[in-house]
Backbone and ligand atoms as CSV (ligand in chain L), in Angstrom:
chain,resi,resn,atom,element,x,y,z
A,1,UNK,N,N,132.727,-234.469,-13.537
A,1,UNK,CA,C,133.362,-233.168,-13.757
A,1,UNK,C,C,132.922,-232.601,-15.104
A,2,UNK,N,N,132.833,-231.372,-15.530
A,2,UNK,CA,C,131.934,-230.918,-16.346
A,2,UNK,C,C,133.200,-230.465,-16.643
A,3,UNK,N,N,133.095,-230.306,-18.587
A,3,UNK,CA,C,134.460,-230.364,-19.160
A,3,UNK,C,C,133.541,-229.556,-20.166
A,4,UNK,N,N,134.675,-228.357,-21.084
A,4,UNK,CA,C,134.178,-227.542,-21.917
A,4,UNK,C,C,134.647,-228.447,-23.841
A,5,UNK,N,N,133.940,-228.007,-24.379
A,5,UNK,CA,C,133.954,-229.284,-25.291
A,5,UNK,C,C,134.277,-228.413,-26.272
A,6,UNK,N,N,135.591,-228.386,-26.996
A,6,UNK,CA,C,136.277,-227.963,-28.378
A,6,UNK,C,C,135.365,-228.328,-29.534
A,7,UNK,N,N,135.284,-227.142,-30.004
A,7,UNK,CA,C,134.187,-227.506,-31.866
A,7,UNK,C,C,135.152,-227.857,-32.909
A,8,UNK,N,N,134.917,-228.827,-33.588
A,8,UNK,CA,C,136.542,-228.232,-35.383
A,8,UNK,C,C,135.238,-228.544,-36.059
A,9,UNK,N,N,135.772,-228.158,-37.487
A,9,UNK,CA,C,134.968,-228.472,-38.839
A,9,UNK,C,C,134.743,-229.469,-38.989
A,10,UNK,N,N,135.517,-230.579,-38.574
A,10,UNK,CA,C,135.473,-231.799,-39.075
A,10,UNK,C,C,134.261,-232.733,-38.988
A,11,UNK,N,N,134.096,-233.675,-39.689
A,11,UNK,CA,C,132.419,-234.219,-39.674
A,11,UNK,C,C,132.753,-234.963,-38.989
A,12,UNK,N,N,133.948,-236.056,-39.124
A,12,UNK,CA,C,133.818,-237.717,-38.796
A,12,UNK,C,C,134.189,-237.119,-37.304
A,13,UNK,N,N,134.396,-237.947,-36.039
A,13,UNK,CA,C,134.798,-237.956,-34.892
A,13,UNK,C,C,136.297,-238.194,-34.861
A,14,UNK,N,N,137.219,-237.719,-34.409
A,14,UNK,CA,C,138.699,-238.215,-34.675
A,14,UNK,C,C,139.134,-238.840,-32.706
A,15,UNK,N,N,139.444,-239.981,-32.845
A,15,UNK,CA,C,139.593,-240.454,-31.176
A,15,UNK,C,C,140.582,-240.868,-31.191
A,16,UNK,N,N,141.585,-240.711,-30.373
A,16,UNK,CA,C,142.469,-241.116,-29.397
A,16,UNK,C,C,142.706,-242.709,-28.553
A,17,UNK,N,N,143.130,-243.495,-29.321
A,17,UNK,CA,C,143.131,-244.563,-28.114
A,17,UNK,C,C,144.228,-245.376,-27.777
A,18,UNK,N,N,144.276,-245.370,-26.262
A,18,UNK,CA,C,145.555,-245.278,-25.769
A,18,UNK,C,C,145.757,-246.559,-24.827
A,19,UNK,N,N,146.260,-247.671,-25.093
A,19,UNK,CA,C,146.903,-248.968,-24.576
A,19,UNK,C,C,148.243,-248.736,-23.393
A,20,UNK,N,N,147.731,-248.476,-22.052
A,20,UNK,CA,C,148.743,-248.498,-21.538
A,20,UNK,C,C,149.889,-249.774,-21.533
A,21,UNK,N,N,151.009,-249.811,-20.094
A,21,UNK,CA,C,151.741,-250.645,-20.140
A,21,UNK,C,C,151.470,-251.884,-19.948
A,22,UNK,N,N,151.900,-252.928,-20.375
A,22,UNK,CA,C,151.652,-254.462,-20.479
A,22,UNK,C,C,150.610,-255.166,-21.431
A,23,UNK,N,N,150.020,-253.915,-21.695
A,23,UNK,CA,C,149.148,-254.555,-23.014
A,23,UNK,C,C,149.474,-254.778,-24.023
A,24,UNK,N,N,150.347,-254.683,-24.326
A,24,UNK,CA,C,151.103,-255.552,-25.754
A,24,UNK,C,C,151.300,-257.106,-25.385
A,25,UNK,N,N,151.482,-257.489,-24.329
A,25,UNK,CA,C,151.345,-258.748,-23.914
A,25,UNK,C,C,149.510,-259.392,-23.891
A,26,UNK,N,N,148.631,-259.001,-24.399
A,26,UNK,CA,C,147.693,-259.435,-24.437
A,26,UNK,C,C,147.549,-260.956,-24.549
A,27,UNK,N,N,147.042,-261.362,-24.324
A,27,UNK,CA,C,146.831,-262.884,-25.033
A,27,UNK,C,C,147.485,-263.752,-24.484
A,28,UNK,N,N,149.071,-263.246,-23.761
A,28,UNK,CA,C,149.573,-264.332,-22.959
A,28,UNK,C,C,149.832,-263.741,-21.515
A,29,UNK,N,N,149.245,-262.686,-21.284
A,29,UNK,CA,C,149.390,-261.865,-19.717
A,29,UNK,C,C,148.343,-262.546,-19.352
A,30,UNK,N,N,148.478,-263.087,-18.201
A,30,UNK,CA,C,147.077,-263.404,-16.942
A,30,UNK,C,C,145.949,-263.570,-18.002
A,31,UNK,N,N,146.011,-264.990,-19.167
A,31,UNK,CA,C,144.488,-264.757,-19.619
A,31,UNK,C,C,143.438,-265.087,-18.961
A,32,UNK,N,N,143.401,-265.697,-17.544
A,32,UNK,CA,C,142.094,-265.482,-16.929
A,32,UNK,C,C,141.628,-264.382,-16.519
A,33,UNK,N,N,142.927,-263.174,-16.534
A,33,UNK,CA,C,142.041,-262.201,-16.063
A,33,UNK,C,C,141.794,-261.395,-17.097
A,34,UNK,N,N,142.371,-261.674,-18.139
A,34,UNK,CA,C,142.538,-260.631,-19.868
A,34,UNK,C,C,142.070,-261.303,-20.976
A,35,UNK,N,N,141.605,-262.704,-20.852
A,35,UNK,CA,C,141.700,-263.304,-21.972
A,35,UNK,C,C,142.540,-263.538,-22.692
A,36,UNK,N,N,142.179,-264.583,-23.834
A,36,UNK,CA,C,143.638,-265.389,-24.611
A,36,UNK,C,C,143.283,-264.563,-26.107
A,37,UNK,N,N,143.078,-263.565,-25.978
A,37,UNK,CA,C,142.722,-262.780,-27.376
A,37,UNK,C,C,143.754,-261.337,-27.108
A,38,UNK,N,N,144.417,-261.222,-28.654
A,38,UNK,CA,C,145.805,-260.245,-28.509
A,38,UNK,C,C,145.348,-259.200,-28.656
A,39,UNK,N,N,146.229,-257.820,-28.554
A,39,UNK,CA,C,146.069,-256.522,-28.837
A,39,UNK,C,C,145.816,-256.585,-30.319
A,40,UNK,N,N,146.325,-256.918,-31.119
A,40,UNK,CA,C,146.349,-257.170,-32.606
A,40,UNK,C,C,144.627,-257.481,-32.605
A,41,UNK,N,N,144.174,-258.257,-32.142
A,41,UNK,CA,C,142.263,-258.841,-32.175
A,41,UNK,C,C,141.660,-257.547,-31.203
A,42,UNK,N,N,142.372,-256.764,-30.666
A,42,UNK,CA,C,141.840,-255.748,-29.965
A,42,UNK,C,C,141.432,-254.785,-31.048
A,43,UNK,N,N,142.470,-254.564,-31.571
A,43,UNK,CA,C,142.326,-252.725,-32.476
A,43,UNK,C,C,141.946,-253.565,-33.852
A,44,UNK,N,N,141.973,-254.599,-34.229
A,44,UNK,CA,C,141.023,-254.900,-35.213
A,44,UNK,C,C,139.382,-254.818,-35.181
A,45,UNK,N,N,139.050,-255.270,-33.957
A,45,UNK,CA,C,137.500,-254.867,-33.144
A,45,UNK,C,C,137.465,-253.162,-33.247
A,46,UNK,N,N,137.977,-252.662,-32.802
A,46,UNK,CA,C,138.130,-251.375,-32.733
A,46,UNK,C,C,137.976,-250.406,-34.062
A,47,UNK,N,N,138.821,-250.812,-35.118
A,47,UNK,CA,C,139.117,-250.232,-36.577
A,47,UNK,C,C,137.799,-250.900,-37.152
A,48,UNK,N,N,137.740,-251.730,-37.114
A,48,UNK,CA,C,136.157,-252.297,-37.919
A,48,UNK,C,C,134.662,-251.523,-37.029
A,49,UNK,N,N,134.581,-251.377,-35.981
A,49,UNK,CA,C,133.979,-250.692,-35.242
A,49,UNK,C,C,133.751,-248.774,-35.764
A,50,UNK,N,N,134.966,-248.570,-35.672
A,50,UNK,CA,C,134.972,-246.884,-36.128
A,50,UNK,C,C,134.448,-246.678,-37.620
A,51,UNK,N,N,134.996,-248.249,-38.487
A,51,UNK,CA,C,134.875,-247.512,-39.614
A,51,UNK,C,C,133.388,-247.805,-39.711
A,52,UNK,N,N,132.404,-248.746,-39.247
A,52,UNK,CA,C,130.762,-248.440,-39.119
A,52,UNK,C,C,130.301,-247.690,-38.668
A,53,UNK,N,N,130.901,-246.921,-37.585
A,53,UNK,CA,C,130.377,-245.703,-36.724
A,53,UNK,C,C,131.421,-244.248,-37.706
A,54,UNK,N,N,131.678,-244.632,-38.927
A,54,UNK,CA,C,132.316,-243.490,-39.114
A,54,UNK,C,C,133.172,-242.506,-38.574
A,55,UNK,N,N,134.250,-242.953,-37.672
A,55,UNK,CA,C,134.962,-242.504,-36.646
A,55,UNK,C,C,136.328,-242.675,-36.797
A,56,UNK,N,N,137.398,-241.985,-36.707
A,56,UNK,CA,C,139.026,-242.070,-36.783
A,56,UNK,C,C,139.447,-241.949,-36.235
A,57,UNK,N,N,140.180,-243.244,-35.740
A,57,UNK,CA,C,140.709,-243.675,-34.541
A,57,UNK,C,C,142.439,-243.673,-34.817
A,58,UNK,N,N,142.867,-243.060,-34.060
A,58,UNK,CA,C,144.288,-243.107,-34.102
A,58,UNK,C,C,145.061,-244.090,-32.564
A,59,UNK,N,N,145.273,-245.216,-32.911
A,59,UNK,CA,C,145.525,-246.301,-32.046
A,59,UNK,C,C,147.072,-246.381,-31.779
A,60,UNK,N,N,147.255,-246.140,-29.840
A,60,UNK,CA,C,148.802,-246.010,-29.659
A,60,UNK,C,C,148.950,-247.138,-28.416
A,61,UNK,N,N,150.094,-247.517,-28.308
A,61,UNK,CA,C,150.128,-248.439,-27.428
A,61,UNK,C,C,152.223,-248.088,-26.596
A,62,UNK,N,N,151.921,-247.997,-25.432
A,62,UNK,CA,C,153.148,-247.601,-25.063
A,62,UNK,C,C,153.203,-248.403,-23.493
A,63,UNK,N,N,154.403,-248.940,-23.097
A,63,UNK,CA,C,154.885,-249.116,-21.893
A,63,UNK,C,C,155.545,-248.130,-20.610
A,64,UNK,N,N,155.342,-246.902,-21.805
A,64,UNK,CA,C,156.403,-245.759,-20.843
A,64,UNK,C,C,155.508,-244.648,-20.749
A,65,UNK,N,N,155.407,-244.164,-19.594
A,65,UNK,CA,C,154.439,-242.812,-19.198
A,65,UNK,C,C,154.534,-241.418,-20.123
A,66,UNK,N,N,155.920,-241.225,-19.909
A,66,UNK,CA,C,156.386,-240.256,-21.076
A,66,UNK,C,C,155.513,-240.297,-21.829
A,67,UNK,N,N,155.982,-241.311,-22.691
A,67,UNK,CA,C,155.928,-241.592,-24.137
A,67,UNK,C,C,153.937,-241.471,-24.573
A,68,UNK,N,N,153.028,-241.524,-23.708
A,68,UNK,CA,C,151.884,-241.527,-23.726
A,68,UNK,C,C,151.335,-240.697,-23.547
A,69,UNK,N,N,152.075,-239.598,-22.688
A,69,UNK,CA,C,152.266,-238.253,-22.587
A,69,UNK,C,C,152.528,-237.550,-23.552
A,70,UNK,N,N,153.710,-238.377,-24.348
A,70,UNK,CA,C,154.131,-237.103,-25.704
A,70,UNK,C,C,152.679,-237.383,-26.995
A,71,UNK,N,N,152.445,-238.821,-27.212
A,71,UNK,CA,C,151.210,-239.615,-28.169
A,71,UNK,C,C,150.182,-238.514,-27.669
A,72,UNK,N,N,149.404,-238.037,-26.200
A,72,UNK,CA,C,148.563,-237.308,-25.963
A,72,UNK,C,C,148.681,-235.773,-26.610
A,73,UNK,N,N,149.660,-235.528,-25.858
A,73,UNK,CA,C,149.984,-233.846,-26.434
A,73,UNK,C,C,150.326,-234.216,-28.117
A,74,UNK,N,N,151.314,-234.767,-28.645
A,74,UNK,CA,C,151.003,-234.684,-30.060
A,74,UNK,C,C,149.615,-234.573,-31.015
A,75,UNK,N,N,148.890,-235.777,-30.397
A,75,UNK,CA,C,147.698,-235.477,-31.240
A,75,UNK,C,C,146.619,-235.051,-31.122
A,76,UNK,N,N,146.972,-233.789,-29.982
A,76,UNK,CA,C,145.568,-233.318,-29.004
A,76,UNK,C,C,144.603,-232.113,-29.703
A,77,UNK,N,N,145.384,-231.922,-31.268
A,77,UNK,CA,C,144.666,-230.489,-31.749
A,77,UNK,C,C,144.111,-231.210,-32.930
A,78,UNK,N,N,143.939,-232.921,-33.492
A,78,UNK,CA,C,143.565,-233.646,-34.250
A,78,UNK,C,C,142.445,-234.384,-33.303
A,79,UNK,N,N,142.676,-234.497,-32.007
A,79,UNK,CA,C,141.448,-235.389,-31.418
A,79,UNK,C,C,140.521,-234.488,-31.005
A,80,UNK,N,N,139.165,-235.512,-30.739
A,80,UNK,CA,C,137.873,-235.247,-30.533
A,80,UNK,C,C,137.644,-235.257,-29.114
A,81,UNK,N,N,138.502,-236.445,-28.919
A,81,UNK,CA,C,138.123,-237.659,-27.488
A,81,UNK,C,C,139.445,-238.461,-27.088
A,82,UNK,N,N,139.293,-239.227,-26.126
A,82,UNK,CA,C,140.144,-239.791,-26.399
A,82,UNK,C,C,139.598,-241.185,-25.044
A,83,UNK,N,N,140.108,-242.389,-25.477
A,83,UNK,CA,C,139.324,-243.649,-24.972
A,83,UNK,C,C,141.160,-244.511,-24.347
A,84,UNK,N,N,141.162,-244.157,-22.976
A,84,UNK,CA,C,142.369,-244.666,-22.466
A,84,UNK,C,C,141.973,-245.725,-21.564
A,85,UNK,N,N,143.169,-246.660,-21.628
A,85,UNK,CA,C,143.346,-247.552,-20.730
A,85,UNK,C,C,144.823,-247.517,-19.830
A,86,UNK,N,N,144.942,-246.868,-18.953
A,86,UNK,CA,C,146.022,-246.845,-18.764
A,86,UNK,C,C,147.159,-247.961,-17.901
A,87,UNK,N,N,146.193,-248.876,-17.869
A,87,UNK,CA,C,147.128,-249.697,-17.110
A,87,UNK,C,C,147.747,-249.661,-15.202
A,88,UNK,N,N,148.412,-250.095,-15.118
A,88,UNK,CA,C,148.937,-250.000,-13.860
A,88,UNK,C,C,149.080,-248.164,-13.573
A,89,UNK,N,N,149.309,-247.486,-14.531
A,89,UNK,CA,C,149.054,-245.926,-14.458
A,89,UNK,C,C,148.393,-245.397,-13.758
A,90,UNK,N,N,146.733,-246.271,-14.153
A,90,UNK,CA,C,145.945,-245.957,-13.820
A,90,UNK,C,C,145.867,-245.529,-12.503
A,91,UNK,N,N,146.668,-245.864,-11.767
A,91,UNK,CA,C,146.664,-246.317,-10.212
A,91,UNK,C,C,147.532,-245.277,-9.478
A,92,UNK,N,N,148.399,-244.332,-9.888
A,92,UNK,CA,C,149.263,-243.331,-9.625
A,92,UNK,C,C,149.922,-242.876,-10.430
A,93,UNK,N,N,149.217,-242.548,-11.475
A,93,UNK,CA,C,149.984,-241.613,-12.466
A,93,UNK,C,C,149.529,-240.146,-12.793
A,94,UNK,N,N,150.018,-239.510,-11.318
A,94,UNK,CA,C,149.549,-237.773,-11.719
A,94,UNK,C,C,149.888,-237.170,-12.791
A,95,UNK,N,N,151.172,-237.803,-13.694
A,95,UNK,CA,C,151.584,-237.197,-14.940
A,95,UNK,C,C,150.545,-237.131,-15.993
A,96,UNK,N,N,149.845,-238.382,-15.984
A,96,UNK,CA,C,148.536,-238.737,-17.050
A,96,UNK,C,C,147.347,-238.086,-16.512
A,97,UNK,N,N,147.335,-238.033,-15.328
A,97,UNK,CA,C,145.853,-237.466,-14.881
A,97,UNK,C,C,145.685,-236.096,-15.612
A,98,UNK,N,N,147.521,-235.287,-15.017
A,98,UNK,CA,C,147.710,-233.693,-15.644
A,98,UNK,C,C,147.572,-233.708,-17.135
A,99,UNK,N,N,148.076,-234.853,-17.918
A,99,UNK,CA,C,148.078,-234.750,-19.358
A,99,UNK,C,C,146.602,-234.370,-20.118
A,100,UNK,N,N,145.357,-235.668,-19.557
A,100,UNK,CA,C,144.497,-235.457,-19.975
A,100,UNK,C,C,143.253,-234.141,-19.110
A,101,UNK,N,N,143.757,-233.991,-18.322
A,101,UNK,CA,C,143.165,-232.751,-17.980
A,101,UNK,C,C,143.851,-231.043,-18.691
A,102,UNK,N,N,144.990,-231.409,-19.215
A,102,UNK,CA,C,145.869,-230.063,-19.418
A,102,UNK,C,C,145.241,-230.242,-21.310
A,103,UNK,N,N,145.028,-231.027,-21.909
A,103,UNK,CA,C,144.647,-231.240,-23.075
A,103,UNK,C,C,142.965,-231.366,-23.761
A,104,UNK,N,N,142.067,-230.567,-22.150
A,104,UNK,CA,C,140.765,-230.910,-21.817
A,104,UNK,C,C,139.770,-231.395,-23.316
A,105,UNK,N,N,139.892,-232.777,-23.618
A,105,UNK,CA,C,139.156,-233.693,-24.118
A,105,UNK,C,C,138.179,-234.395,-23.961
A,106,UNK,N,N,137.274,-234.660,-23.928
A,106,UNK,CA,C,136.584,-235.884,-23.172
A,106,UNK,C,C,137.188,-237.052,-23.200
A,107,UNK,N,N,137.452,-237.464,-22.130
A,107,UNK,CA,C,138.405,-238.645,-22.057
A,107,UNK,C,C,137.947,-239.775,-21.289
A,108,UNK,N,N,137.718,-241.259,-21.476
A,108,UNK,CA,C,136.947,-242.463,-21.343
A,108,UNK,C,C,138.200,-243.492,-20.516
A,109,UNK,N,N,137.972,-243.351,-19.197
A,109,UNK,CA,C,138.728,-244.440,-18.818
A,109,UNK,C,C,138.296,-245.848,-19.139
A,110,UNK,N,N,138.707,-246.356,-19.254
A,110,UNK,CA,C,138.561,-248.402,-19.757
A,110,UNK,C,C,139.725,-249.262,-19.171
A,111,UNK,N,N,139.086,-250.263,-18.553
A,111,UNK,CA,C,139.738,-251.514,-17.878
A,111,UNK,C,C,139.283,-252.732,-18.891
A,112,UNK,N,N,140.178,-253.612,-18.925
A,112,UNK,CA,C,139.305,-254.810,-19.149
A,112,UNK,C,C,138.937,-255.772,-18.100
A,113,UNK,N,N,139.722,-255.497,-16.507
A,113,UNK,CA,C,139.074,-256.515,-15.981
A,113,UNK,C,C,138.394,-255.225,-15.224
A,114,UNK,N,N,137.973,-256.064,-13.918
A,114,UNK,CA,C,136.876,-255.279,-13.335
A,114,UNK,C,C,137.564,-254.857,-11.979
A,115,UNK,N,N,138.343,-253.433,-12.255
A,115,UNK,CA,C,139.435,-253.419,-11.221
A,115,UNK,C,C,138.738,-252.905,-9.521
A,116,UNK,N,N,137.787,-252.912,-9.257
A,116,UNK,CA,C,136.886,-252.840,-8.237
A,116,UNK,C,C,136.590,-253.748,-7.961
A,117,UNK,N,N,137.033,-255.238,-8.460
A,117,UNK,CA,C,136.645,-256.397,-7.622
A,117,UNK,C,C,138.235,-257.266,-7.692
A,118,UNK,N,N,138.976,-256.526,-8.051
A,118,UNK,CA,C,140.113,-256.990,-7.510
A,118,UNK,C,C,140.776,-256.673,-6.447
A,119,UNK,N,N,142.246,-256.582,-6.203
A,119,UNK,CA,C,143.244,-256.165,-5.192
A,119,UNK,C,C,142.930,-255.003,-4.898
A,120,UNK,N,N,142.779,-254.462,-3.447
A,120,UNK,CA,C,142.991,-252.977,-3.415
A,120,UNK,C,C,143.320,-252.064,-3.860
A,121,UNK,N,N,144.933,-252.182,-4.174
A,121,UNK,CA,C,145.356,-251.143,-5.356
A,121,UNK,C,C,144.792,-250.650,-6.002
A,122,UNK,N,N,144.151,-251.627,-6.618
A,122,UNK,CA,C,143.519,-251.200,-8.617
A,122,UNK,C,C,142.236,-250.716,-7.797
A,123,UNK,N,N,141.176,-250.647,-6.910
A,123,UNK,CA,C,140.085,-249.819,-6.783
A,123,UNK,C,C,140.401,-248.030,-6.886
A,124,UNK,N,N,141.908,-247.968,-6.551
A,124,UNK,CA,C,142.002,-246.375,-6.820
A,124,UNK,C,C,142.379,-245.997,-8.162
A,125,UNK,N,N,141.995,-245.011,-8.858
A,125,UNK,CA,C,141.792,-244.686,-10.290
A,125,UNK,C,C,142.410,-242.918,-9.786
A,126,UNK,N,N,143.905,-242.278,-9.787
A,126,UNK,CA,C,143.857,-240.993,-10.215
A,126,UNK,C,C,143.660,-240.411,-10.962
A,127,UNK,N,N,142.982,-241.140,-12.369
A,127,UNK,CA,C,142.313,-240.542,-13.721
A,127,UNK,C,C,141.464,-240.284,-13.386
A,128,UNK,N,N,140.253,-240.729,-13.067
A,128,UNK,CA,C,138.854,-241.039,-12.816
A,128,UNK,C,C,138.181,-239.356,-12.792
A,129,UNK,N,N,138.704,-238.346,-11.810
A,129,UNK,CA,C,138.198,-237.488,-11.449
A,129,UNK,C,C,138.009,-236.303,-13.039
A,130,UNK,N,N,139.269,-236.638,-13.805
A,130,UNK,CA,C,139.013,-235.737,-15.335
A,130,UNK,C,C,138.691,-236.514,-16.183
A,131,UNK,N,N,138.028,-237.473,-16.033
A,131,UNK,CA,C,137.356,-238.497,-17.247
A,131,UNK,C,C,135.765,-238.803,-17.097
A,132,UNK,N,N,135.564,-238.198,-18.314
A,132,UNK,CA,C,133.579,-238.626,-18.483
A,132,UNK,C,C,133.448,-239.438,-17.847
A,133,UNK,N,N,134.396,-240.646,-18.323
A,133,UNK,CA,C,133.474,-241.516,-17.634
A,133,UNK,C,C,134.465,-242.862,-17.411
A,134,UNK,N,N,134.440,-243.750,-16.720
A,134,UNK,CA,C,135.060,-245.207,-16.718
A,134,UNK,C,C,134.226,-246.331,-16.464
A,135,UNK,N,N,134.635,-246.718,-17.654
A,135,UNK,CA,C,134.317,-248.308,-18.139
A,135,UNK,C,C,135.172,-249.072,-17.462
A,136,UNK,N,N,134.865,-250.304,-16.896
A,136,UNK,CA,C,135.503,-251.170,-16.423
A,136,UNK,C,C,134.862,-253.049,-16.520
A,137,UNK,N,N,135.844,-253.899,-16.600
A,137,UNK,CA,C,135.305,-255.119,-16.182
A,137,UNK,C,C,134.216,-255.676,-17.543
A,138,UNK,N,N,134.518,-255.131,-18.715
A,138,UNK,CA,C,133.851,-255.743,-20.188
A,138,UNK,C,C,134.834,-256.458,-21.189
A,139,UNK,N,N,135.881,-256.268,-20.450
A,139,UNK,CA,C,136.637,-256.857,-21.733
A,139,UNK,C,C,136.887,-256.168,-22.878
A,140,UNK,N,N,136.629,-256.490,-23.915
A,140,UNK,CA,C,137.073,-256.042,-25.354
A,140,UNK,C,C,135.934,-254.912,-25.282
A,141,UNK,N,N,134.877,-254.722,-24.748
A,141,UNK,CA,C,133.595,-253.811,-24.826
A,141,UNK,C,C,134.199,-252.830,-23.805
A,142,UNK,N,N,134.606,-252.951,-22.840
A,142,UNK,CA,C,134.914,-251.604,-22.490
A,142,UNK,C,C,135.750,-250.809,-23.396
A,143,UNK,N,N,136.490,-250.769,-24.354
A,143,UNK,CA,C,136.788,-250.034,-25.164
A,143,UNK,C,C,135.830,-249.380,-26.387
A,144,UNK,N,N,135.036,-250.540,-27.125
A,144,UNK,CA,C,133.865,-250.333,-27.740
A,144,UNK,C,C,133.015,-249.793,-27.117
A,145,UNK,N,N,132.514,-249.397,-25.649
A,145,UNK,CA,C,131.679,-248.181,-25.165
A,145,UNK,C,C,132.488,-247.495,-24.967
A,146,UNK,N,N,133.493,-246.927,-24.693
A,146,UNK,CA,C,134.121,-246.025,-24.593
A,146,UNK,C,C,134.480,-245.226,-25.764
A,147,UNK,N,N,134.445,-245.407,-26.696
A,147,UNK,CA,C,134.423,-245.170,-27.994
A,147,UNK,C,C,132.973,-244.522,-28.334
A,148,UNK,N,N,131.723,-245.376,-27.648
A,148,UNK,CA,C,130.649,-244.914,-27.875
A,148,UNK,C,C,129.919,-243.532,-27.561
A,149,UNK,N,N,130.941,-243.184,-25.778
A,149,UNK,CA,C,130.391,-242.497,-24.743
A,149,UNK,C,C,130.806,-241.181,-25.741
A,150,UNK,N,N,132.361,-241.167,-26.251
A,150,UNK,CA,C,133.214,-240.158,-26.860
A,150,UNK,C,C,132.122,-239.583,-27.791
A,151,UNK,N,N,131.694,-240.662,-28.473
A,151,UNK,CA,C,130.498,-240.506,-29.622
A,151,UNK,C,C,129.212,-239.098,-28.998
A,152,UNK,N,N,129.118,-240.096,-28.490
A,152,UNK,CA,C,127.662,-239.176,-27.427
A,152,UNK,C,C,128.115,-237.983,-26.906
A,153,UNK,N,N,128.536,-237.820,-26.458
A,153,UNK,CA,C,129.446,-236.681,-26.220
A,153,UNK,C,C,129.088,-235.768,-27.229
A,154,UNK,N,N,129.713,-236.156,-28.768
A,154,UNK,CA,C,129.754,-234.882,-29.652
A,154,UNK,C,C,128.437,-235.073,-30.566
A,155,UNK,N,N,127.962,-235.969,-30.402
A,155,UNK,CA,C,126.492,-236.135,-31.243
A,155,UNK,C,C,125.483,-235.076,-30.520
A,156,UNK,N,N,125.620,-235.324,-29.045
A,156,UNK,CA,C,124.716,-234.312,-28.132
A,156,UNK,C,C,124.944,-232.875,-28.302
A,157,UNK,N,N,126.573,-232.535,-28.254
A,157,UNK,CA,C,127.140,-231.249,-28.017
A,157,UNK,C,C,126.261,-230.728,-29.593
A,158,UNK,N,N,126.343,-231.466,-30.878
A,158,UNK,CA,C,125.883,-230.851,-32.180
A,158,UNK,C,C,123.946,-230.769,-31.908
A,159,UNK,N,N,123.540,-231.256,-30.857
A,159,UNK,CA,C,122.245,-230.922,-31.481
A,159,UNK,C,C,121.489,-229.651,-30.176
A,160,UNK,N,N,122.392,-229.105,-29.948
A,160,UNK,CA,C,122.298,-228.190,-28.870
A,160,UNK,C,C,122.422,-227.041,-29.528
L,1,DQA,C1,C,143.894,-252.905,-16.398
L,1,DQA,C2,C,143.779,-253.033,-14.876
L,1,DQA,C3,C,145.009,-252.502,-14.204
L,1,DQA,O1,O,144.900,-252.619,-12.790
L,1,DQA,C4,C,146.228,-253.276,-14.635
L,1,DQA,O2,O,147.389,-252.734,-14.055
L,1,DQA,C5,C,146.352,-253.351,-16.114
L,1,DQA,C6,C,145.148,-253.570,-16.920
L,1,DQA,C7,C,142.701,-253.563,-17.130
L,1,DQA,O3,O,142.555,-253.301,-18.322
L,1,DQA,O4,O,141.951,-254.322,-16.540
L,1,DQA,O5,O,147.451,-253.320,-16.671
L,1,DQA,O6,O,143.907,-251.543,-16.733
């Protein structure tokens, strides 16, 4: 889907990244399918990452749809991008689909497992259709490309 891309002054990239529900349980949720490494070792990868790529990352983590909803619309006239994982959301949450389409960002779906080779359920994505792009099935790297894609995105849009 071809998305119209907001200019600001700003030099650095400012991104959005959004931990749906159950990921605060990292590290001891299903680590065969998540690994035994926490959210805490997540957004540390992440913050050390931006600050080499020169990038400002504003990192939210919520269990409640709302509430990820209000984190989106709050910081949607400060972001660039925004790099979501939404979790079980992912899977029927027209509220989030409308959020990040009503806030038109470039927006990076990310899984960490590889939800196309799991249960049925998880192969359907109602984000998918207003998001650049989805990452899936890397682990801690699907967030770190997703972060990247956001990148590309506005590196391209500036040399146009
Ligand atoms: C997940 C996959 C979803 O199906 C699941 O509900 C999650 C995590 C992932 O990162 O692999 O909570 O988004």
């Amino acid at each position: 889907m071809k998305r119209k891309i907001k200019k600001t002054n700003s030099k650095k990239t400012n991104i959005l990244v959004v931990h749906g529900p159950n990921l605060n349980l990292l590290g001891e949720r299903e680590p065969e399918v998540y690994g035994r490494e926490t959210l805490t070792d997540l957004n540390k990868l992440l913050k050390k990452r931006a600050r080499e790529q020169k990038v400002s990352l504003r990192i939210y983590q919520s269990n409640g749809e709302g509430e990820i909803i209000n984190f989106i619309q709050k910081n949607r006239k400060w972001a660039q991008g925004i790099v979501i994982n939404p979790g079980a959301y992912t899977h029927y949450s027209y509220a989030i689909r409308d959020c990040i389409s009503a806030v038109n960002l470039p927006t990076v779906e990310v899984h960490l497992s590889d939800i196309n080779a799991r249960e049925g359920f998880r192969k359907i994505s109602v984000v998918s259709a207003v998001c650049i792009k989805q990452i899936s099935g890397q682990g801690f790297l699907s967030y770190v490309q997703g972060i990247n894609e956001v990148i590309k995105v506005w590196s391209e849009s500036g040399r146009q």
